[in-house]
Residue frames as a rotation matrix with the C-alpha (Angstrom) as fourth column:
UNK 1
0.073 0.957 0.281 29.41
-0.728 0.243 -0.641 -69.73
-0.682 -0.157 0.714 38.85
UNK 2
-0.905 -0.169 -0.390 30.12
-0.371 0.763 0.530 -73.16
0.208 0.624 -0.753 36.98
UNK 3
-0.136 0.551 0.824 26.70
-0.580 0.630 -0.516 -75.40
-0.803 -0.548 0.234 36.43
UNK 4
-0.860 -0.355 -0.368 26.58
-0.495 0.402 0.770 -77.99
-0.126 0.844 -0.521 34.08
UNK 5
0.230 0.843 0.487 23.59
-0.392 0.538 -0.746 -79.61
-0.891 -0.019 0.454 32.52
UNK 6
-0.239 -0.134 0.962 23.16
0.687 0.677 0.265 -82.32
-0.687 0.724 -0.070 29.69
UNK 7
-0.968 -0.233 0.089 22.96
0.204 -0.535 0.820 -81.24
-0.144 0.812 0.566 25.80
UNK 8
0.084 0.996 -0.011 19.17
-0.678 0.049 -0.734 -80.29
-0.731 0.069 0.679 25.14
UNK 9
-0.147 0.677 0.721 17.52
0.502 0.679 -0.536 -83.33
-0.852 0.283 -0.440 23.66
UNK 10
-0.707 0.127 0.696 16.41
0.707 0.129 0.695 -83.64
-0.002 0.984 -0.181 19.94
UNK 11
0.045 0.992 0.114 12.76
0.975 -0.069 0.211 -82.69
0.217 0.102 -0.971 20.98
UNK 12
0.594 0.313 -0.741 13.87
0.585 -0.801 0.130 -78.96
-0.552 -0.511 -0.659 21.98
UNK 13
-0.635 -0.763 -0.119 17.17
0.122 -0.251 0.960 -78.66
-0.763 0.595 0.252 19.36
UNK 14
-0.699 0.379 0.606 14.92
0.704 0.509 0.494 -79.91
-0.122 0.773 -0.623 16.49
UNK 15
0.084 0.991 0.100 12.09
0.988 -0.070 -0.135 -77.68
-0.127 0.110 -0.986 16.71
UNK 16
0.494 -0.260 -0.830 13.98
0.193 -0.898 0.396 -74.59
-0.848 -0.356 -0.393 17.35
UNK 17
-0.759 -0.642 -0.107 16.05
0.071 -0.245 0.967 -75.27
-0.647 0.726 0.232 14.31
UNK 18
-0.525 0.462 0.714 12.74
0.815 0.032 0.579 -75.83
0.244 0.886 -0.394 12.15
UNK 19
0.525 0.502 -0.688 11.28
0.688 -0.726 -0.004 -72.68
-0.501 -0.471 -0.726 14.11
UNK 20
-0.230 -0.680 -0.696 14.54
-0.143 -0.684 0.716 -70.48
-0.963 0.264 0.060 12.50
UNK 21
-0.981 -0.037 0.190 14.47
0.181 0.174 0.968 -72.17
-0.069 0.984 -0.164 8.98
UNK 22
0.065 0.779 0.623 10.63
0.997 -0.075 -0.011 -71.26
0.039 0.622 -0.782 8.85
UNK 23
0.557 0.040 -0.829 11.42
0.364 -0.909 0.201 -67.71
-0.746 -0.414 -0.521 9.93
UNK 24
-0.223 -0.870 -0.440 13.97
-0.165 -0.411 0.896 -67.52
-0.961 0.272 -0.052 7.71
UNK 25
-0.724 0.465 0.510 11.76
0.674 0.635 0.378 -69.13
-0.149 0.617 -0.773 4.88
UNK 26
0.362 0.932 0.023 9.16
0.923 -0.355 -0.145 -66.28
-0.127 0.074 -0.989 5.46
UNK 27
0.483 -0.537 -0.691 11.53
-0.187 -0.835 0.518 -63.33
-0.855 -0.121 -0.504 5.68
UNK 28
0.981 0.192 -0.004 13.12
-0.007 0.017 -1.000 -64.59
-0.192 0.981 0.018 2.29
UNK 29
0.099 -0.988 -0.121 16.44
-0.991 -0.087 -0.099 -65.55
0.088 0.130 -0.988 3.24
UNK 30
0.764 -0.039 -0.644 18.68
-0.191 0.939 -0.284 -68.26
0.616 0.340 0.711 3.45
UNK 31
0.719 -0.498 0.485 21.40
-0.686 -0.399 0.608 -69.71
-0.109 -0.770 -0.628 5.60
UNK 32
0.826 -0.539 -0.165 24.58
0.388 0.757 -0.526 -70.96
0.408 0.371 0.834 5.41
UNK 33
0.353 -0.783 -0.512 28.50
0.432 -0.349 0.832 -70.57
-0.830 -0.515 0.215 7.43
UNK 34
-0.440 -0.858 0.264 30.14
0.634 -0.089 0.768 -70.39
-0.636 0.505 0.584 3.87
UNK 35
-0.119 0.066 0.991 28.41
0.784 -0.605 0.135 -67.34
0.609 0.793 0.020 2.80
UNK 36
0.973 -0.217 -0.082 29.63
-0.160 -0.883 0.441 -64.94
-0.168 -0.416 -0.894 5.90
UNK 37
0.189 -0.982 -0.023 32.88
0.513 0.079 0.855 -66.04
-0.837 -0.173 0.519 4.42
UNK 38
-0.112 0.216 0.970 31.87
0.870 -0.451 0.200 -64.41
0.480 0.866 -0.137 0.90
UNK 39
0.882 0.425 0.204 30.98
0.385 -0.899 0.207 -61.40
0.271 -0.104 -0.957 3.28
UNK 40
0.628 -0.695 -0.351 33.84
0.403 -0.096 0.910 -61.45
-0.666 -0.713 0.220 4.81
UNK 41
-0.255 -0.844 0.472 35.77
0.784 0.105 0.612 -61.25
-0.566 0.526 0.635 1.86
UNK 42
0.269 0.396 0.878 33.64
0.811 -0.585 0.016 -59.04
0.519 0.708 -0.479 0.15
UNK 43
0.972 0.063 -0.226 33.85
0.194 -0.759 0.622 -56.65
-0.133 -0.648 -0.750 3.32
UNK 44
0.312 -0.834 -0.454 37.66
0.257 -0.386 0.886 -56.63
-0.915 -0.393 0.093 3.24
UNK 45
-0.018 -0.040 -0.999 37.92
-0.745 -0.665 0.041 -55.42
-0.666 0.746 -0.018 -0.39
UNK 46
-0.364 -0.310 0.878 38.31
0.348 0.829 0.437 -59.11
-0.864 0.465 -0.194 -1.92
UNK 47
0.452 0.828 0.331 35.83
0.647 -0.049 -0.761 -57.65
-0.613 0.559 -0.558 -5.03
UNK 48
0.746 -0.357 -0.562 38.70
-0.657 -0.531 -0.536 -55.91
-0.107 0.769 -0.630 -6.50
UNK 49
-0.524 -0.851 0.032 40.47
-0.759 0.484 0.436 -58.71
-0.387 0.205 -0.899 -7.22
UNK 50
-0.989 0.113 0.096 37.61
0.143 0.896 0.420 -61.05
-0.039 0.429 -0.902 -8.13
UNK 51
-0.410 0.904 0.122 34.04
-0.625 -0.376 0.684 -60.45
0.664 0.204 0.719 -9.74
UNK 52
-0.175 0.581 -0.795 32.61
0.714 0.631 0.304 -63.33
0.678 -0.514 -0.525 -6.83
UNK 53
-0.600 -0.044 -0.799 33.23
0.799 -0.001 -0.601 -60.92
0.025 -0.999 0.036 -4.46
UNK 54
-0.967 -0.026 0.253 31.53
0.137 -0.891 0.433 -58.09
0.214 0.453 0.865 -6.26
UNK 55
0.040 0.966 -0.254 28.02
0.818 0.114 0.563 -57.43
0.573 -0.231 -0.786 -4.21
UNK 56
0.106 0.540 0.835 26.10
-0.571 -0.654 0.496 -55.64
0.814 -0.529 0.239 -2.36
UNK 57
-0.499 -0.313 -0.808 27.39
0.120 0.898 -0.422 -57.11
0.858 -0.308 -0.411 1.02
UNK 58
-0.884 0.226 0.410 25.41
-0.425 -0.754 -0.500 -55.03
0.196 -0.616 0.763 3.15
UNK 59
-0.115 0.912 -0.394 22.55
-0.792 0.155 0.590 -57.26
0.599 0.380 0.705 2.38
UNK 60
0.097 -0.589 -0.803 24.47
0.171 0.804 -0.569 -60.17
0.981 -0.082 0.179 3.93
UNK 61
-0.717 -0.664 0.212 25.35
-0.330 0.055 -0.942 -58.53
0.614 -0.745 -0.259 7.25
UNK 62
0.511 0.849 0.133 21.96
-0.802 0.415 0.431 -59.90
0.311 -0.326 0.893 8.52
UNK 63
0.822 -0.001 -0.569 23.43
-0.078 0.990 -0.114 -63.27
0.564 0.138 0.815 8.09
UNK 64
-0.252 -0.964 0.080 27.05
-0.125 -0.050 -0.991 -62.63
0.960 -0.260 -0.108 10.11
UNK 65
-0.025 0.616 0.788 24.54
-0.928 -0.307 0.210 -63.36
0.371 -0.726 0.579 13.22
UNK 66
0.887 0.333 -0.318 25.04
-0.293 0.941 0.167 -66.71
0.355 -0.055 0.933 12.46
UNK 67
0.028 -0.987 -0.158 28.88
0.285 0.160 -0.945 -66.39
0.958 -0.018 0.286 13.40
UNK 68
-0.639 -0.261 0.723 28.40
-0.569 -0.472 -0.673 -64.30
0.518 -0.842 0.153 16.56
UNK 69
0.390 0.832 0.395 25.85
-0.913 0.292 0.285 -66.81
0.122 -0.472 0.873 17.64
UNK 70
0.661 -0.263 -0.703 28.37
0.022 0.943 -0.332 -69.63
0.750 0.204 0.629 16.97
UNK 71
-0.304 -0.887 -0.347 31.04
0.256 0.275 -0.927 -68.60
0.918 -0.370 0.143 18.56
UNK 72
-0.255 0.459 0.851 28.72
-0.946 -0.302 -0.121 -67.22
0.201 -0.836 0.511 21.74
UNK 73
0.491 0.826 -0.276 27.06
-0.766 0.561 0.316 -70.56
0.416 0.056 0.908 21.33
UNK 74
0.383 -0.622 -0.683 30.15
0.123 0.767 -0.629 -72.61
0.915 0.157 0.370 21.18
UNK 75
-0.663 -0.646 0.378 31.32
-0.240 -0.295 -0.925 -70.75
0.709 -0.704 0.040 24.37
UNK 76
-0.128 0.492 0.861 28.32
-0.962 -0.273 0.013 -71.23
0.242 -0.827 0.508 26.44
UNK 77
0.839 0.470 -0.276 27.96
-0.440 0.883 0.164 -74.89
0.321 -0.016 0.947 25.60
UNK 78
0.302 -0.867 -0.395 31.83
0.044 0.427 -0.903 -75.57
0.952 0.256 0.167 26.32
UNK 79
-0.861 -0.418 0.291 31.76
-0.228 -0.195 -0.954 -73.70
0.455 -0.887 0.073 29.91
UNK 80
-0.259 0.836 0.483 27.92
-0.891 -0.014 -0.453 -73.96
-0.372 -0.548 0.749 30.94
UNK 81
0.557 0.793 0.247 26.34
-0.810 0.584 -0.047 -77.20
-0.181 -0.174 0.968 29.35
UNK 82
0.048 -0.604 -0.796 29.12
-0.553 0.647 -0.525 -79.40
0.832 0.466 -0.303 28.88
UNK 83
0.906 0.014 0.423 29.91
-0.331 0.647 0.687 -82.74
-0.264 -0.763 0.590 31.26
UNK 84
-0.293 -0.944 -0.154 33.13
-0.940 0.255 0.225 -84.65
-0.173 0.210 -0.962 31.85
UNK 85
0.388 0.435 0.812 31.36
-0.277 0.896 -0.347 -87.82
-0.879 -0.090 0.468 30.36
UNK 86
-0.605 -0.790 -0.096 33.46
-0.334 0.143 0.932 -89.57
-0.723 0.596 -0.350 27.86
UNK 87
-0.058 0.521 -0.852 31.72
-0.995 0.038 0.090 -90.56
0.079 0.853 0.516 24.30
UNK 88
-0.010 -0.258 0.966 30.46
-0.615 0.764 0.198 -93.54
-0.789 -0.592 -0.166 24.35
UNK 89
0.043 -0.046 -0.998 31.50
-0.995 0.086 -0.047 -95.29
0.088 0.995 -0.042 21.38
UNK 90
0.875 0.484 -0.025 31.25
-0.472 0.863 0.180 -99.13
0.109 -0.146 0.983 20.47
UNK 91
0.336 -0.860 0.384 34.03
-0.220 0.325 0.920 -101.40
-0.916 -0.393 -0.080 21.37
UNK 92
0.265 -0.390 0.882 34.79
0.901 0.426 -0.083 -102.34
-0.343 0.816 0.465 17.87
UNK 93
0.704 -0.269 0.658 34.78
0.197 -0.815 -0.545 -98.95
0.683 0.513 -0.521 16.45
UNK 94
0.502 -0.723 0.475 37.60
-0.722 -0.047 0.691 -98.04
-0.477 -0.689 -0.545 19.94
UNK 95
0.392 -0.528 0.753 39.76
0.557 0.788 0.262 -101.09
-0.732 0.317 0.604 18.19
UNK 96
0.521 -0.056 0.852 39.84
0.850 -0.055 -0.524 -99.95
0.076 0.997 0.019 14.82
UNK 97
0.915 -0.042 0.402 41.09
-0.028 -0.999 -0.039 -96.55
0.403 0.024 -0.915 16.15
UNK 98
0.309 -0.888 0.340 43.79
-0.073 0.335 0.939 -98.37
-0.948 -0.316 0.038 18.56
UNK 99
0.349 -0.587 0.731 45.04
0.688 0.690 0.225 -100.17
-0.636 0.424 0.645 15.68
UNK 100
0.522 -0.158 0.838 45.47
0.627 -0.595 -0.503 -96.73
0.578 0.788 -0.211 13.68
UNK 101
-0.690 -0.610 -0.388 47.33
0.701 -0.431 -0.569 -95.00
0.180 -0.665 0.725 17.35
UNK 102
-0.067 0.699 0.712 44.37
-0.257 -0.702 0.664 -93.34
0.964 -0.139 0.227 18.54
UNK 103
-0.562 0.244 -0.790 44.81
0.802 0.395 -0.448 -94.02
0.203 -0.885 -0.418 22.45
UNK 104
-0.754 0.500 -0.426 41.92
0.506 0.029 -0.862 -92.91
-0.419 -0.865 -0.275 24.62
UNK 105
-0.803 0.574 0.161 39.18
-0.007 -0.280 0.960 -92.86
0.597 0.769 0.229 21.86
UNK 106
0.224 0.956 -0.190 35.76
0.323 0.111 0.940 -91.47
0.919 -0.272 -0.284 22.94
UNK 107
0.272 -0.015 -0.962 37.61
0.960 -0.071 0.272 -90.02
-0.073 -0.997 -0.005 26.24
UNK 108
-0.423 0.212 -0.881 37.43
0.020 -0.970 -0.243 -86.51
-0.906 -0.121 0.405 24.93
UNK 109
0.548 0.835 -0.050 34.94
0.013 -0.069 -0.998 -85.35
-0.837 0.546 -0.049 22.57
UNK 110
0.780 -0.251 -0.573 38.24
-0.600 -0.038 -0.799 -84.75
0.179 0.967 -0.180 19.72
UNK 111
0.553 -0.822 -0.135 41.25
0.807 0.569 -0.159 -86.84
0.208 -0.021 0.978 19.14
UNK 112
0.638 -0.449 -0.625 44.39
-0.197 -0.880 0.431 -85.30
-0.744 -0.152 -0.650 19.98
UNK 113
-0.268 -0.706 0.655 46.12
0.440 0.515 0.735 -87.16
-0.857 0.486 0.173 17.35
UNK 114
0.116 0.436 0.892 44.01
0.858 -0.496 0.131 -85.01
0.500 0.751 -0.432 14.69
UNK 115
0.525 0.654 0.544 43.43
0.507 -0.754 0.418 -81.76
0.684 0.056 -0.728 16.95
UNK 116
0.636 -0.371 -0.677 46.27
0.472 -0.507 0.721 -80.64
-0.611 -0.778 -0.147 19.07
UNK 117
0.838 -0.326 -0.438 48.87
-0.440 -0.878 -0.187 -77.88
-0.324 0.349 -0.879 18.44
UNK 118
-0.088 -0.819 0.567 51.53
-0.427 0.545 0.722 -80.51
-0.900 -0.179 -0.398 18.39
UNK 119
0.098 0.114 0.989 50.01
0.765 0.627 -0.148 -82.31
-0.637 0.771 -0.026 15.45
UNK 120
0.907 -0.096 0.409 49.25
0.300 -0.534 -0.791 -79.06
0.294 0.840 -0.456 13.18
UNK 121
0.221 -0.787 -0.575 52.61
-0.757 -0.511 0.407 -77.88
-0.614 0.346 -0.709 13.68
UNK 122
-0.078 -0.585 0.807 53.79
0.021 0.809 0.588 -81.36
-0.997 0.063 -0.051 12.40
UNK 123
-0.816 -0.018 -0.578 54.78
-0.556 -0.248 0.793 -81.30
-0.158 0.969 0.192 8.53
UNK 124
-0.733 0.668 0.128 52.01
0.675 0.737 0.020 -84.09
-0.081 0.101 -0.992 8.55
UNK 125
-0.116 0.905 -0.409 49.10
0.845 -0.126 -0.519 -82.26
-0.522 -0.406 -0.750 10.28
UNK 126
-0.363 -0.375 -0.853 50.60
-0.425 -0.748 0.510 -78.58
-0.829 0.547 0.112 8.22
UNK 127
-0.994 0.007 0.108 50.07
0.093 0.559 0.824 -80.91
-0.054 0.829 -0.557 4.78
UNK 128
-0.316 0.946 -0.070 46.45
0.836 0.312 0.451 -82.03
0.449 0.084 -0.890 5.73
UNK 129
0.006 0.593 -0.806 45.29
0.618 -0.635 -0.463 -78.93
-0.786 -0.495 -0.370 7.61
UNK 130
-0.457 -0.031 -0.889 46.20
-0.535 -0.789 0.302 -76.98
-0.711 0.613 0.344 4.31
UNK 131
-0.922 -0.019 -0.386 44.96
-0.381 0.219 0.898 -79.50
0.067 0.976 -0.209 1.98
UNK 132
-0.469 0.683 -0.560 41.86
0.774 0.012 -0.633 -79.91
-0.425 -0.730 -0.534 4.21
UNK 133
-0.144 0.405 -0.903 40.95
0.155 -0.892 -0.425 -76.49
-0.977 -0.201 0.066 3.87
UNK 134
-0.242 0.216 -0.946 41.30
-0.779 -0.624 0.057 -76.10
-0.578 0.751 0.320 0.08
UNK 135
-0.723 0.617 -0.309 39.43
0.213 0.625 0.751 -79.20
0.657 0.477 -0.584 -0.61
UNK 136
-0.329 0.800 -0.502 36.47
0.750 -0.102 -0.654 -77.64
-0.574 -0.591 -0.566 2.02
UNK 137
-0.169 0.321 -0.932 36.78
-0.157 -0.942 -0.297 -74.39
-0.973 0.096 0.209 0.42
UNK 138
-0.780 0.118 -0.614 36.47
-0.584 0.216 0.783 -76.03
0.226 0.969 -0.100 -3.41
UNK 139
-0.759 0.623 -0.190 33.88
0.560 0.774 0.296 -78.40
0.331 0.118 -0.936 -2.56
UNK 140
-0.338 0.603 -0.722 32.12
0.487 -0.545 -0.683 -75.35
-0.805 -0.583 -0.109 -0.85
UNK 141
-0.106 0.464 -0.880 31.97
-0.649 -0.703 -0.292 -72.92
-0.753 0.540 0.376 -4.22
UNK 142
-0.997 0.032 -0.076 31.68
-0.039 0.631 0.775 -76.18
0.073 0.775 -0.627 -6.27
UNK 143
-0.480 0.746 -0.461 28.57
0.738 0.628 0.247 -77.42
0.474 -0.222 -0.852 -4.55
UNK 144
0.043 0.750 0.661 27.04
0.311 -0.638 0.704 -73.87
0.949 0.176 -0.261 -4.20
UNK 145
0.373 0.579 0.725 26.86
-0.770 -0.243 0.590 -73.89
0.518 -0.778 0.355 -0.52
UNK 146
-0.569 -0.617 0.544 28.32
-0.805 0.281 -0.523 -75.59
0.170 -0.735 -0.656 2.99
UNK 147
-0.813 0.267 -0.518 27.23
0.488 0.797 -0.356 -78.62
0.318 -0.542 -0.778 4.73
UNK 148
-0.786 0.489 -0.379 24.70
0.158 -0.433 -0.887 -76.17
-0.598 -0.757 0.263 6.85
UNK 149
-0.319 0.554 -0.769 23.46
-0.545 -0.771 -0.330 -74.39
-0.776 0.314 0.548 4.39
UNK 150
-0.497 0.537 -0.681 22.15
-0.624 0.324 0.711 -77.50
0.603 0.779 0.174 1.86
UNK 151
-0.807 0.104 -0.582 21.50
0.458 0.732 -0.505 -79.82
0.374 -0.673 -0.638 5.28
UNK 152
-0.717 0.457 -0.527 19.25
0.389 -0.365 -0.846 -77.37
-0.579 -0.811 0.083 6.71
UNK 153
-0.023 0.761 -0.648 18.12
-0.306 -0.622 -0.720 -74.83
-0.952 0.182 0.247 4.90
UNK 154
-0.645 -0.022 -0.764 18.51
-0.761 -0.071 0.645 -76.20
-0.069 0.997 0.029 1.38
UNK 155
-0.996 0.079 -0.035 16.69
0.086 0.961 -0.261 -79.41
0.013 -0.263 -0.965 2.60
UNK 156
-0.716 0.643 -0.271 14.27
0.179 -0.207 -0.962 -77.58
-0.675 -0.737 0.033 4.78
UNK 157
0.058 0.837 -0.544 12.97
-0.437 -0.469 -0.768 -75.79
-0.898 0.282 0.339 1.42
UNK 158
0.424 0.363 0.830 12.88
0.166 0.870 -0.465 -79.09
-0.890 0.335 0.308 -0.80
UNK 159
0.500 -0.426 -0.754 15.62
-0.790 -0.581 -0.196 -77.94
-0.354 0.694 -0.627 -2.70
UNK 160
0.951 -0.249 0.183 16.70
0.306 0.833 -0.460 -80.84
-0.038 0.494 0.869 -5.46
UNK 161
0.372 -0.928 0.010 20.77
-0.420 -0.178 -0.890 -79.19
0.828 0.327 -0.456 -5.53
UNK 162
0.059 -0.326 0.944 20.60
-0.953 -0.301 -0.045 -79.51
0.299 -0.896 -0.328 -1.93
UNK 163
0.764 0.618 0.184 19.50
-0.546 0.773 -0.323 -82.87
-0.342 0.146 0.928 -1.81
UNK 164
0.835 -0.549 -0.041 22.26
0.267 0.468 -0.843 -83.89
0.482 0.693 0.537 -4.17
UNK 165
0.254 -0.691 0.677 24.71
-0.489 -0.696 -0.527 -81.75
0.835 -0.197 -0.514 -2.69
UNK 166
-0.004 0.231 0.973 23.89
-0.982 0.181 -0.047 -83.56
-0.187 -0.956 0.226 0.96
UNK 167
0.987 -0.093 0.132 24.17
0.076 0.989 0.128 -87.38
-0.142 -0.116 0.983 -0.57
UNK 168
0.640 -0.767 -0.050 27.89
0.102 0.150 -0.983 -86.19
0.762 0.624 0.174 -2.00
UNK 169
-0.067 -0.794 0.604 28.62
-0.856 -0.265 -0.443 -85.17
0.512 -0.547 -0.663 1.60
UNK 170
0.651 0.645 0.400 27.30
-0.721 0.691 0.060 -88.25
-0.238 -0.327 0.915 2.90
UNK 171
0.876 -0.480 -0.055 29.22
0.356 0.718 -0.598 -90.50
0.326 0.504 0.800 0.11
UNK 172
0.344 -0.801 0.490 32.55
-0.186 -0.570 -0.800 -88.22
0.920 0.184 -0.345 1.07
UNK 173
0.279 -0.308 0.909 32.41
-0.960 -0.127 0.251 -88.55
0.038 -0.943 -0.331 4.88
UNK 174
0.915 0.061 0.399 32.19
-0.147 0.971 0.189 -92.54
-0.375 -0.231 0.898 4.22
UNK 175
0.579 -0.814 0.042 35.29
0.248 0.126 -0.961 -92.42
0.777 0.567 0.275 1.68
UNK 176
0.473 -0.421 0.774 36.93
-0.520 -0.842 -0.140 -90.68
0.711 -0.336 -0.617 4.33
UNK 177
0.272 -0.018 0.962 36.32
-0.959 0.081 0.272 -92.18
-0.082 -0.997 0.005 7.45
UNK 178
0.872 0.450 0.192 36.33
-0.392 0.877 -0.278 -95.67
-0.294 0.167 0.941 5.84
UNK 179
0.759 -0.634 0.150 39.39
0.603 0.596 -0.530 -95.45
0.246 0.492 0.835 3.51
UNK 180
0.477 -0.555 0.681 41.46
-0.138 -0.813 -0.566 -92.22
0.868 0.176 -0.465 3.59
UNK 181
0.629 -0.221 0.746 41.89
-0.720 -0.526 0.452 -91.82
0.293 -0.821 -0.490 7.27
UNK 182
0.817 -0.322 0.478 43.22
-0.260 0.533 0.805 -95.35
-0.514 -0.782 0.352 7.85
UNK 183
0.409 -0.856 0.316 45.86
0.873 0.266 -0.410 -94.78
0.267 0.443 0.856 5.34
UNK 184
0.411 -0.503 0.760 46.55
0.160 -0.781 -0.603 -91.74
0.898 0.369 -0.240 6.89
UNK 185
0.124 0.006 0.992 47.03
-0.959 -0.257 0.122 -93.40
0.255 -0.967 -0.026 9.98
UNK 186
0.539 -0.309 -0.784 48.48
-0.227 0.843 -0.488 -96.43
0.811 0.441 0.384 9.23
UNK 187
0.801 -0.511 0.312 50.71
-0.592 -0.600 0.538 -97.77
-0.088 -0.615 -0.783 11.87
């Protein structure tokens, strides 16, 4: 049974997310990806080895709903609402990517030149997929809390860390995309 419909529209995404974040606002929690990794860790014993992990994680497994709902989510939207329509991106920004060896930008939703198995094996992609991760996972217990979890829900409830937290990812993604990447893709 394969049927494929478009992504749902702001007007039905949007509301549903502010429909959770008030639920979750009235029930006295909070949400965020990079604190079912704190459960995680906490669950596999990490808390003898480091007072972060030391909680009450049981409190938390509420929140591991947000993982089984991703990866359920991520499947249904990959086999059931997805299209074979390529991204349509602007001709100038499809240059700039040629000239760095990106061929057939915007004809799948990732690069393979960043996201196949071929690159991360490469000592390159190995390098940046580890130093990737442990500049996400510092900037995560620096800044308190993930992308999600100051974008949404720190936002949602007019939180001033979150706020801050959400212009540094902002200022970061530009450094990135702007400078970093095209020296790391030089050709």
């Amino acid at each position: 049974m394969e049927f494929i419909l478009d992504p749902w529209p702001w007007y039905i995404s949007g509301p549903l997310i502010t429909l959770v974040m008030a639920l979750l606002l009235y029930f006295g929690k909070t949400f965020g990806m990079s604190s079912n990794l704190k459960t995680f860790c906490a669950i596999a014993g990490a808390g003898k080895y480091s007072d972060f992990f030391r909680f009450n994680w049981k409190d938390s497994l509420w929140n591991l709903t947000v993982v089984i709902g991703a990866i359920i989510g991520g499947y249904i939207a990959t086999q059931f609402l997805s299209n074979d329509s390529i991204t349509d991106l602007n001709p100038v920004t499809v240059e700039e990517l040629s000239t760095m060896g990106f061929s057939n930008s915007g004809a799948s939703l990732v690069p393979d030149e960043l996201f196949s198995w071929k690159t991360v094996g490469s000592a390159k992609g190995l390098i940046l997929l580890i130093l990737g991760g442990f500049l996400v996972g510092f900037g995560t217990r620096y800044a308190g809390g993930c992308t999600s979890g100051h974008a949404i829900a720190g936002l949602s409830s007019l939180q001033k860390p979150s706020l801050i937290a959400v212009i540094g990812f902002f200022i970061g993604g530009l450094l990135m995309a702007n400078f970093i990447l095209p020296l790391l893709f030089k050709s």
